[in-house]
Jmol script that loads the backbone (N, CA, C; Angstrom):
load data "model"
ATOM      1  N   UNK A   1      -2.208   3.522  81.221  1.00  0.00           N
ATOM      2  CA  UNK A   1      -2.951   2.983  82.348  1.00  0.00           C
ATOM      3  C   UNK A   1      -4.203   2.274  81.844  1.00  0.00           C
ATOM      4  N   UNK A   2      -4.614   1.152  82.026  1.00  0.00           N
ATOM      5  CA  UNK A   2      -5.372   0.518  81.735  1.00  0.00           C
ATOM      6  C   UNK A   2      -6.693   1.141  83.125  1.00  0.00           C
ATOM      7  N   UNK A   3      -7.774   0.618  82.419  1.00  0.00           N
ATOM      8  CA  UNK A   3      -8.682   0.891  82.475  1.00  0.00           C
ATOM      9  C   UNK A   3      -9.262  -0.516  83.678  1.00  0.00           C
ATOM     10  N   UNK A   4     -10.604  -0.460  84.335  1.00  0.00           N
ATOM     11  CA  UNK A   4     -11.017  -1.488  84.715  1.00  0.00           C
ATOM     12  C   UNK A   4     -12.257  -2.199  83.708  1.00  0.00           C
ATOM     13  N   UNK A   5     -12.413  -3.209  83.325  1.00  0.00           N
ATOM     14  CA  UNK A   5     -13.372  -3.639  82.870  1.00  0.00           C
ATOM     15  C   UNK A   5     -14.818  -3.631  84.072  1.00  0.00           C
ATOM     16  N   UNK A   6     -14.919  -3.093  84.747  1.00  0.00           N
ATOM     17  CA  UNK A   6     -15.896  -2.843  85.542  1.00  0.00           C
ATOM     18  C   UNK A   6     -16.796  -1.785  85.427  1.00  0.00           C
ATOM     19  N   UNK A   7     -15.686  -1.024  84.543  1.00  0.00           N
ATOM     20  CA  UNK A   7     -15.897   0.155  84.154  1.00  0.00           C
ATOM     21  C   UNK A   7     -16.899   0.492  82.991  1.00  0.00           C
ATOM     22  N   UNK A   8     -17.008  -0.295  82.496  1.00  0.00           N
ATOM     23  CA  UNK A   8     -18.052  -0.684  80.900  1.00  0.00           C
ATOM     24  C   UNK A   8     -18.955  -0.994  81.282  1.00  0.00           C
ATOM     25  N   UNK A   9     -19.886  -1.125  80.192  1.00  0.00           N
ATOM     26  CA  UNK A   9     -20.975  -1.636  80.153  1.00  0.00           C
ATOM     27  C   UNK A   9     -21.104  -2.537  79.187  1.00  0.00           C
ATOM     28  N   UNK A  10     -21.304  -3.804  79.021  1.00  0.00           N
ATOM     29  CA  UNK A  10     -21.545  -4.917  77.859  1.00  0.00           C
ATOM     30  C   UNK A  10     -22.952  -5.401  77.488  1.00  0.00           C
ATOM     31  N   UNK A  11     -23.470  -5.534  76.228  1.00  0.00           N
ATOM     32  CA  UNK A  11     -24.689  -6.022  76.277  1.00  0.00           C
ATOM     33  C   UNK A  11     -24.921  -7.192  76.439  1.00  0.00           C
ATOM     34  N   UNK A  12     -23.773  -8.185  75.898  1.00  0.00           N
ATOM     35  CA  UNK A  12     -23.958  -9.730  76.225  1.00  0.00           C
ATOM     36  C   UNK A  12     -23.019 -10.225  76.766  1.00  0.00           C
ATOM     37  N   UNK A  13     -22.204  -9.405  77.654  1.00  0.00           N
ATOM     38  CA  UNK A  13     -20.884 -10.185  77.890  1.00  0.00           C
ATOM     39  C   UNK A  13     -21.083  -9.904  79.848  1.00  0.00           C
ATOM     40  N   UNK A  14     -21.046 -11.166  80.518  1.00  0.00           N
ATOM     41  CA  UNK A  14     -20.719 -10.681  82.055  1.00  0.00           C
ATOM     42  C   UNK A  14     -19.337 -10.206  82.311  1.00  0.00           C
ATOM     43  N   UNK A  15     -18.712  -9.687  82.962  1.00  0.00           N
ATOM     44  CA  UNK A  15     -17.406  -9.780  83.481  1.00  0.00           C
ATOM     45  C   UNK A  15     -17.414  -9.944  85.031  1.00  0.00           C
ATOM     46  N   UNK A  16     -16.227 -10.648  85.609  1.00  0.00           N
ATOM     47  CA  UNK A  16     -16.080 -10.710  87.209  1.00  0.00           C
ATOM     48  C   UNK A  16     -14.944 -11.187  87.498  1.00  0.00           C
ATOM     49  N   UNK A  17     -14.523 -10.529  88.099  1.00  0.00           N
ATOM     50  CA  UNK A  17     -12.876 -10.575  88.351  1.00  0.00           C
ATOM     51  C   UNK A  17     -12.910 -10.714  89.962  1.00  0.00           C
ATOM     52  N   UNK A  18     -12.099 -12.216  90.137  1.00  0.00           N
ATOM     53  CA  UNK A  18     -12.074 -12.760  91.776  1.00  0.00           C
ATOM     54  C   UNK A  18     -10.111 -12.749  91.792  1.00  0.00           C
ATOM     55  N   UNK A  19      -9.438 -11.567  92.469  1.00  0.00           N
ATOM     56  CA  UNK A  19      -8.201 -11.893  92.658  1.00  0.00           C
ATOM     57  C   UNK A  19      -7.355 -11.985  90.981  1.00  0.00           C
ATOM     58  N   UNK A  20      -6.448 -13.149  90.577  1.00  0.00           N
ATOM     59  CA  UNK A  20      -6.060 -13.366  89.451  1.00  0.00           C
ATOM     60  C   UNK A  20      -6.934 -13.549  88.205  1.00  0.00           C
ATOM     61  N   UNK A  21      -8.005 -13.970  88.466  1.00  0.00           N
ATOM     62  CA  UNK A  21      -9.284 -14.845  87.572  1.00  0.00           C
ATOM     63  C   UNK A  21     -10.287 -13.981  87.151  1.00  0.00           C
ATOM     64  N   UNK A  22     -10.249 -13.996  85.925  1.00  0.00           N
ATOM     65  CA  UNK A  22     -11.207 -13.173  85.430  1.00  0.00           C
ATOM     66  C   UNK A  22     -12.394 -14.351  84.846  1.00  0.00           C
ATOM     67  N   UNK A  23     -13.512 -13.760  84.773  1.00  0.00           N
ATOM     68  CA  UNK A  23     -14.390 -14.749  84.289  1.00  0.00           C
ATOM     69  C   UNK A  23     -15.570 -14.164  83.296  1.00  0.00           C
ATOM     70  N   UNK A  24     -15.421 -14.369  81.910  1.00  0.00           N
ATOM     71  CA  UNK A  24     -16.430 -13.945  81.562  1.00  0.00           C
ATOM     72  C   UNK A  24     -17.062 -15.145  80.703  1.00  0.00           C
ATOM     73  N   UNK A  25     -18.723 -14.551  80.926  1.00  0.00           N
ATOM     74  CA  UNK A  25     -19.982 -15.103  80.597  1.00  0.00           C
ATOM     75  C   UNK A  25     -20.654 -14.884  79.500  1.00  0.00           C
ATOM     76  N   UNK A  26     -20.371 -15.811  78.523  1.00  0.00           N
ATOM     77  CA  UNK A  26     -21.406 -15.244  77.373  1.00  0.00           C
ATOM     78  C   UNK A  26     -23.002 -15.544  78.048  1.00  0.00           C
ATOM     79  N   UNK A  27     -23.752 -14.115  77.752  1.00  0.00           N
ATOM     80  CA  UNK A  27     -24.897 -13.616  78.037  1.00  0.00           C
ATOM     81  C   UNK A  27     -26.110 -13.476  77.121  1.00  0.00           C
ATOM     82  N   UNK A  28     -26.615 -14.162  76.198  1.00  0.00           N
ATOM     83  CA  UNK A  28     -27.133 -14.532  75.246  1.00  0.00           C
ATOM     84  C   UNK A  28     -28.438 -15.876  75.219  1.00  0.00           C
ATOM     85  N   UNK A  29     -28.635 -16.327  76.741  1.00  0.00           N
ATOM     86  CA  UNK A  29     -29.220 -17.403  76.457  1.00  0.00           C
ATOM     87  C   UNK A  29     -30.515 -17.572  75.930  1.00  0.00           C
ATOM     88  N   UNK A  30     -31.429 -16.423  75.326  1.00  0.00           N
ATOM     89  CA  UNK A  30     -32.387 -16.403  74.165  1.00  0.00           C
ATOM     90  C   UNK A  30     -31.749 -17.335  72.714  1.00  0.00           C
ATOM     91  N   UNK A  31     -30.878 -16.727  72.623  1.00  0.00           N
ATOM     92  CA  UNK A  31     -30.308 -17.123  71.077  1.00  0.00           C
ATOM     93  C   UNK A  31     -28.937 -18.554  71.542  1.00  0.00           C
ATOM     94  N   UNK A  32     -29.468 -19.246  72.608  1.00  0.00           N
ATOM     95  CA  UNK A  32     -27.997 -20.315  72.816  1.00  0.00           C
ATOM     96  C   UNK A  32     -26.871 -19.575  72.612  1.00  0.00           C
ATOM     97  N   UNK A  33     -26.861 -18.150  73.086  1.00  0.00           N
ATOM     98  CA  UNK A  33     -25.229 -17.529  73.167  1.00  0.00           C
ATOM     99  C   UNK A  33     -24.641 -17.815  71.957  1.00  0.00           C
ATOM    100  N   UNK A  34     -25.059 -17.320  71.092  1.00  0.00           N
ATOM    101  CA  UNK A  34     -24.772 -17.544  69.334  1.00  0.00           C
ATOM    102  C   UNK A  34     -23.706 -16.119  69.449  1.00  0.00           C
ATOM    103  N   UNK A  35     -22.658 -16.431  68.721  1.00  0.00           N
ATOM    104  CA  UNK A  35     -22.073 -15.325  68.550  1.00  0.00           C
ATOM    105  C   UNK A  35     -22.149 -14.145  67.480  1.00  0.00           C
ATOM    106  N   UNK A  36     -22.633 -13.134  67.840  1.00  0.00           N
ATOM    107  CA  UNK A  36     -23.260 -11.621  67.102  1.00  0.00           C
ATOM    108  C   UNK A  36     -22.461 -11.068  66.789  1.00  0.00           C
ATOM    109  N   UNK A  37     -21.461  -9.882  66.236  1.00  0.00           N
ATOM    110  CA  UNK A  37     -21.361  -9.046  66.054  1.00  0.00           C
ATOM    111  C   UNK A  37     -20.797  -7.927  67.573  1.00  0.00           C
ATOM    112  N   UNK A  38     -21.989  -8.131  68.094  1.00  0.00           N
ATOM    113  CA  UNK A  38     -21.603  -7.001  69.484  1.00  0.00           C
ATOM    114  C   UNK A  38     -20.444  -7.990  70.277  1.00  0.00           C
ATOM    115  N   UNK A  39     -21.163  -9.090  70.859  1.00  0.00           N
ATOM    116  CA  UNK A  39     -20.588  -9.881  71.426  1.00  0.00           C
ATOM    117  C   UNK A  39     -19.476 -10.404  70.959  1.00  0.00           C
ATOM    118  N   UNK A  40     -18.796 -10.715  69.750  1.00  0.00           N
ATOM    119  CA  UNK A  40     -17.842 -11.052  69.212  1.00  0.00           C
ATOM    120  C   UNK A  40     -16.544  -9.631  70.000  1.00  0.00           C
ATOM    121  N   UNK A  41     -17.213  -8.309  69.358  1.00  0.00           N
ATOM    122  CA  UNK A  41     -16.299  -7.227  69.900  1.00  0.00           C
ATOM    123  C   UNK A  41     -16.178  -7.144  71.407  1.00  0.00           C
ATOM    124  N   UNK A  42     -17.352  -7.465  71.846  1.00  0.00           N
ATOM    125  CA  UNK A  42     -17.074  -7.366  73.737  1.00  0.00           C
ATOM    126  C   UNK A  42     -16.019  -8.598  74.127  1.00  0.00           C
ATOM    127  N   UNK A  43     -16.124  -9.819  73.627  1.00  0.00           N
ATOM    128  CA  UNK A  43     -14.864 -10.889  74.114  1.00  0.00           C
ATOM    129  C   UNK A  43     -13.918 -10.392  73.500  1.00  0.00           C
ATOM    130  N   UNK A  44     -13.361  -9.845  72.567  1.00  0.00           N
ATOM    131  CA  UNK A  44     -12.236  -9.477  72.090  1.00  0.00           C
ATOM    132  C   UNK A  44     -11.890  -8.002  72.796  1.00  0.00           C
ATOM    133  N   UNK A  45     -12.638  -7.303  73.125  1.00  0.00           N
ATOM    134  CA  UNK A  45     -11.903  -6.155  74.337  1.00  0.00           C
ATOM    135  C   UNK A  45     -11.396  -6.821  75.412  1.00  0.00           C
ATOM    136  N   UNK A  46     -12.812  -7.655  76.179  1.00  0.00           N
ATOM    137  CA  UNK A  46     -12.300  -8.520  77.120  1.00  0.00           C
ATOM    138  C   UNK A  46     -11.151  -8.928  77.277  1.00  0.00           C
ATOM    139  N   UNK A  47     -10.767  -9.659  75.933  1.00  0.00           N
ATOM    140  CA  UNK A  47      -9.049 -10.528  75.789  1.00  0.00           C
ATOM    141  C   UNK A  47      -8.414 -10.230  76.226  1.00  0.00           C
ATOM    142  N   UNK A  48      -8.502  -9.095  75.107  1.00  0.00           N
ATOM    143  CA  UNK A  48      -7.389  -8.000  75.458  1.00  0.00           C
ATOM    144  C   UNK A  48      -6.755  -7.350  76.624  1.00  0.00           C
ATOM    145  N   UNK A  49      -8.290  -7.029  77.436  1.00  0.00           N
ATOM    146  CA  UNK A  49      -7.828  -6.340  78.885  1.00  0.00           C
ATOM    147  C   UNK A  49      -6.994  -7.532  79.499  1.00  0.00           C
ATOM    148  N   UNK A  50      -7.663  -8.902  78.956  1.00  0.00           N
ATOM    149  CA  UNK A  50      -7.013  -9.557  80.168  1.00  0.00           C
ATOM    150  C   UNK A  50      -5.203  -9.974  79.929  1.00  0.00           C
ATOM    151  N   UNK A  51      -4.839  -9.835  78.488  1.00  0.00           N
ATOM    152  CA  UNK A  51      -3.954 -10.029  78.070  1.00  0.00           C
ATOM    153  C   UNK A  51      -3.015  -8.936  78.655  1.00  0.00           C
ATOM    154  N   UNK A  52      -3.061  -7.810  78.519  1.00  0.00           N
ATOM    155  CA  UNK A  52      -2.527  -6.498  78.506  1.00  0.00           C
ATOM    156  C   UNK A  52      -2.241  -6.378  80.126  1.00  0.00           C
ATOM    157  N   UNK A  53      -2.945  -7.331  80.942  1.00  0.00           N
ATOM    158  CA  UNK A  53      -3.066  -6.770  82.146  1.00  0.00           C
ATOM    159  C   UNK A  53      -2.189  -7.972  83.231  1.00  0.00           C
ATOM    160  N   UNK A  54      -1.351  -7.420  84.215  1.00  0.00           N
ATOM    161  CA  UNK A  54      -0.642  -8.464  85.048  1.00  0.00           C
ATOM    162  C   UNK A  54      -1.068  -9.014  85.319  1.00  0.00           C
ATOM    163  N   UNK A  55      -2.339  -8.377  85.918  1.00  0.00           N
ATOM    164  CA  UNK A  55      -3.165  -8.910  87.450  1.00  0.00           C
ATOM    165  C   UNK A  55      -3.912 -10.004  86.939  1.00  0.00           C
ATOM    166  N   UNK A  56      -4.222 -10.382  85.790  1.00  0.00           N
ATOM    167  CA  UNK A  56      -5.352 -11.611  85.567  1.00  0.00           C
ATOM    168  C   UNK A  56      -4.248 -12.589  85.182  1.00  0.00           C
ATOM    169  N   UNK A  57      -4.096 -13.948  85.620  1.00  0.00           N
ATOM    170  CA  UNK A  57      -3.649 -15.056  85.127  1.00  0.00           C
ATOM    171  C   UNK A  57      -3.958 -15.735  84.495  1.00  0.00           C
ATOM    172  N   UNK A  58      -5.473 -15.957  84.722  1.00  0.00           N
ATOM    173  CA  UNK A  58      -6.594 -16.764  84.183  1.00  0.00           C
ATOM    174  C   UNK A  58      -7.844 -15.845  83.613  1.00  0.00           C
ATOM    175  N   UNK A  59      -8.165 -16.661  82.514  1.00  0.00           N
ATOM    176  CA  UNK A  59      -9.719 -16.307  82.024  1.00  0.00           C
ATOM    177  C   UNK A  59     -10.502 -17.445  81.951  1.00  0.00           C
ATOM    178  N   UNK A  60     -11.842 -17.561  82.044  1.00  0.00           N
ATOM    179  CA  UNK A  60     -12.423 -18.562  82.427  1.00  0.00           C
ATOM    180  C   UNK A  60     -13.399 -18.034  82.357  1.00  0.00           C
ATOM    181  N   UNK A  61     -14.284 -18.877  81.037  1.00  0.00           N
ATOM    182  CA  UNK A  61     -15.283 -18.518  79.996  1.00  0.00           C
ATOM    183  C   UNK A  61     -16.377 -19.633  79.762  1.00  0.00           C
ATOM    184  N   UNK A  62     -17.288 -19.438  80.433  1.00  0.00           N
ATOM    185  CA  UNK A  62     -18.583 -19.719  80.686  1.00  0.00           C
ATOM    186  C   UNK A  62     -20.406 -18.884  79.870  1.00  0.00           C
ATOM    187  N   UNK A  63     -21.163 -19.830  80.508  1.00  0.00           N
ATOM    188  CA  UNK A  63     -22.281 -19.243  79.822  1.00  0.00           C
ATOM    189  C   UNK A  63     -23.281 -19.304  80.357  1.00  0.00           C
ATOM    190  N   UNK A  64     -24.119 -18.280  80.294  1.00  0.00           N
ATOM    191  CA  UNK A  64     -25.669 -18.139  80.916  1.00  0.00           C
ATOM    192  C   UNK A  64     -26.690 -19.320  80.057  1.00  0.00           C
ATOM    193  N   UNK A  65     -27.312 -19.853  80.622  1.00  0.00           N
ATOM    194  CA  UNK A  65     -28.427 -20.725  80.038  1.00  0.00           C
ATOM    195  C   UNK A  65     -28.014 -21.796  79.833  1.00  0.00           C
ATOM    196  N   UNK A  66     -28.284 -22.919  79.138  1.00  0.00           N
ATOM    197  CA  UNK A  66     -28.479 -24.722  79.038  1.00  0.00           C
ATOM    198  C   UNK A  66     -27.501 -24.678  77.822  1.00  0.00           C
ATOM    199  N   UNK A  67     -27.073 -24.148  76.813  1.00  0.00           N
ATOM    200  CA  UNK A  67     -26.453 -24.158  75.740  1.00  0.00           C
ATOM    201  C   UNK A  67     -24.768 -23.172  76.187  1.00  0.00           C
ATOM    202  N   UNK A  68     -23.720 -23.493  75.868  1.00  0.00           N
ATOM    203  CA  UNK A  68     -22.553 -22.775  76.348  1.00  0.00           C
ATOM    204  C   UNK A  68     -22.461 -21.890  74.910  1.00  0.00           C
ATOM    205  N   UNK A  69     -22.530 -22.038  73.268  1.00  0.00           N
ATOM    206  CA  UNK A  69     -22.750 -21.716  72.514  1.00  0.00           C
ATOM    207  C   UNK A  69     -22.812 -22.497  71.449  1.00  0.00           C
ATOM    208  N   UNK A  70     -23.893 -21.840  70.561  1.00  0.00           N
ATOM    209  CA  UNK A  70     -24.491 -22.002  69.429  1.00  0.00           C
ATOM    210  C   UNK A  70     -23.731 -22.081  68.195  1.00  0.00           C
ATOM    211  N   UNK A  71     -22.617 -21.353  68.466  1.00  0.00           N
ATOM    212  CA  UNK A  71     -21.541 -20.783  67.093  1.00  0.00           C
ATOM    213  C   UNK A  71     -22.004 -19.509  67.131  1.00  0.00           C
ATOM    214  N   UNK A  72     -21.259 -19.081  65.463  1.00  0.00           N
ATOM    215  CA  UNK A  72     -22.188 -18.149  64.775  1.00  0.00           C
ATOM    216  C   UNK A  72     -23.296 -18.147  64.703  1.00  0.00           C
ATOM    217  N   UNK A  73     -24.128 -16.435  65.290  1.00  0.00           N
ATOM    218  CA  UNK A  73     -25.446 -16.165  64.648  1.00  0.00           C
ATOM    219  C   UNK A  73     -25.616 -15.440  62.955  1.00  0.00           C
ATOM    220  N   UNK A  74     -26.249 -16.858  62.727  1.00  0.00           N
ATOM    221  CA  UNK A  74     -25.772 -16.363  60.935  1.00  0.00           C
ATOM    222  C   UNK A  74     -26.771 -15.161  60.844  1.00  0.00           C
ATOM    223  N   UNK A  75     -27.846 -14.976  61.157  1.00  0.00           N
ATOM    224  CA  UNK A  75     -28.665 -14.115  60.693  1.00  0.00           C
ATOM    225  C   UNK A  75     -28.435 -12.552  61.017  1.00  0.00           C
ATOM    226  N   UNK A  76     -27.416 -12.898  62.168  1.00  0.00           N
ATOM    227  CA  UNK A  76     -26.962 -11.092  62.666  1.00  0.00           C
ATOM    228  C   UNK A  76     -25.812 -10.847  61.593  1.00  0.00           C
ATOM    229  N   UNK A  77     -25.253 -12.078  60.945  1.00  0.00           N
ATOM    230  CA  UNK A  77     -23.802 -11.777  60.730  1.00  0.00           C
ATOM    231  C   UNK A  77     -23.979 -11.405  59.211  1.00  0.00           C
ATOM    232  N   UNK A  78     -25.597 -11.899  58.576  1.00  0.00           N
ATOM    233  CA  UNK A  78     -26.040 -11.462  57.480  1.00  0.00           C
ATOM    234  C   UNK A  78     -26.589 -10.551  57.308  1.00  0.00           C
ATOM    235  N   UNK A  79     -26.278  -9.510  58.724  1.00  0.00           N
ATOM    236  CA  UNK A  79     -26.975  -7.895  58.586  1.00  0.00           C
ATOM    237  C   UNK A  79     -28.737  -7.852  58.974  1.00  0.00           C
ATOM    238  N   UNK A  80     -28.827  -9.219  59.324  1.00  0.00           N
ATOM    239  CA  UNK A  80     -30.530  -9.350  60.069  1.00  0.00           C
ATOM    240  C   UNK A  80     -30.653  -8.474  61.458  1.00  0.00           C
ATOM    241  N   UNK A  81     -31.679  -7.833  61.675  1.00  0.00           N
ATOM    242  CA  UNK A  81     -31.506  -7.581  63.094  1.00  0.00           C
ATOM    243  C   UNK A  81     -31.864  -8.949  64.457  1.00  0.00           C
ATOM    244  N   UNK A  82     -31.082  -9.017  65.060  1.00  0.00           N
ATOM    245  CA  UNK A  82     -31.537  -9.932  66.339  1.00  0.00           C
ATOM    246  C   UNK A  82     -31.063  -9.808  67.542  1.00  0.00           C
ATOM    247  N   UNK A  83     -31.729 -10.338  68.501  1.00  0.00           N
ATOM    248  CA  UNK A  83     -31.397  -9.479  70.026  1.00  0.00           C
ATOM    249  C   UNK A  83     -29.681  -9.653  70.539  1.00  0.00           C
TER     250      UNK A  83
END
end "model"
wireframe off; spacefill off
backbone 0.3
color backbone group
């Protein structure tokens, strides 16, 4: 039995599920939604749920702030700390 993603808690990731459509938000717009470490693992659970799961048809992947993303955040991915 799968789980709801409603059910979590993410540090940079929104989730919202309308009917078939899931929608998640990279949540990052300090750093232009650079991809971290945390956030890398929260879209890849995400996927997953949505893969694994009937009910979503669609994913549809968006972003908080003026930048959709940055890429890689090299400095988290070099073991720096950053938000």
């Amino acid at each position: 039995q799968l789980t709801s993603l409603a059910d979590h808690t993410f540090a940079h990731l929104r989730v919202a599920a309308e009917g078939p459509v899931l929608t998640l938000t990279l949540n990052r717009p300090e750093k232009k939604n650079a991809l971290n470490p945390v956030l890398l693992r929260e879209l890849a659970f995400a996927l997953s749920h949505a893969q694994q799961n009937p009910d979503v048809w669609l994913v549809v992947l968006t972003a908080a702030g003026d930048t959709f993303c940055a890429g890689m955040d090299l400095k988290a991915m070099a073991g720096e700390q950053t938000v």
